[in-house]
N, C-alpha and C positions, 0 to 999 in steps of 0.2 A: 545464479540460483534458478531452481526449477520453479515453475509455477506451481503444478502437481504437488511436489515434495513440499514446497514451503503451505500451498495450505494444507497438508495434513498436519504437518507436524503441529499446527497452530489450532487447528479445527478438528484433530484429531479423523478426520472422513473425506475423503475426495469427491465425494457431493452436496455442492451447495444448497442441494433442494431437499437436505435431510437433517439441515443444522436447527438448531433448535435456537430461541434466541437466547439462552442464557449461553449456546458453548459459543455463539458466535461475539458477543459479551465479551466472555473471558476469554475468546479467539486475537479478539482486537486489540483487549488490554496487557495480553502479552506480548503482540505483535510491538503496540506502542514503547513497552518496557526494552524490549530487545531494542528498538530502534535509538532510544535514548543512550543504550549503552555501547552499542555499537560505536566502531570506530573506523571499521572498513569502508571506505566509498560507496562501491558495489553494491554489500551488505544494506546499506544504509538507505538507497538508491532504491533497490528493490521494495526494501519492508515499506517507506514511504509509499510509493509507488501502489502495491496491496492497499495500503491504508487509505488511499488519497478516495479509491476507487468505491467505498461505501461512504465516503466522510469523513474520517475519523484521522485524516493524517494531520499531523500538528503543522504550526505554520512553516513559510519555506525559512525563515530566519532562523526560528528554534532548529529546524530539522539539520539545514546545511549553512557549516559557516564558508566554505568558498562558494564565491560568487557563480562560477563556473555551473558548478553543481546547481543553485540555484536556479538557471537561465534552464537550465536541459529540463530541469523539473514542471518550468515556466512552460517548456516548449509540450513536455507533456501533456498538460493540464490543455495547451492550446491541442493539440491532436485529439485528445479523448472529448472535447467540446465540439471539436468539425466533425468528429464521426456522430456524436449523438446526434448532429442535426442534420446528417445523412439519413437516421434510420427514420422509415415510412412509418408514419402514425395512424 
């Protein structure tokens, strides 16, 4: 999945800095609904992924039942933590 593509179609706009919060609201709790229905790895993978990154992504057990999938999500959550504390404040 594209990054670009999947927040428009979710957020209807390809700039973050023009969303409002009620479409980013209903940006996330579609995001959420696809992600429950989904069945695809990838698919799954991704949307989590978009989700985790404001909050809003459910836990990794609900999210992923193979473990596999879990651990990579683990590792994400550990990368997106090292870089936050890369960035100069």
């Amino acid at each position: 999945m594209n990054f670009d593509d999947l927040f428009y179609r979710y957020f209807g706009t390809s700039s973050a800095e023009s969303l409002s919060s009620g479409a980013r609201a209903a940006g996330i709790e579609k995001m959420q609904v696809d992600l429950g229905l989904s069945r695809d790895r990838g698919q799954r993978f991704a949307l989590w992924a978009v989700l985790y990154m404001p909050g809003a992504a459910p836990d990794l057990d609900v999210s992923f039942p193979d473990p596999d999938d879990r651990n990579a999500a683990r590792n994400l959550m550990d990368l997106m933590a090292e870089a936050d504390e890369q960035l100069p404040r």
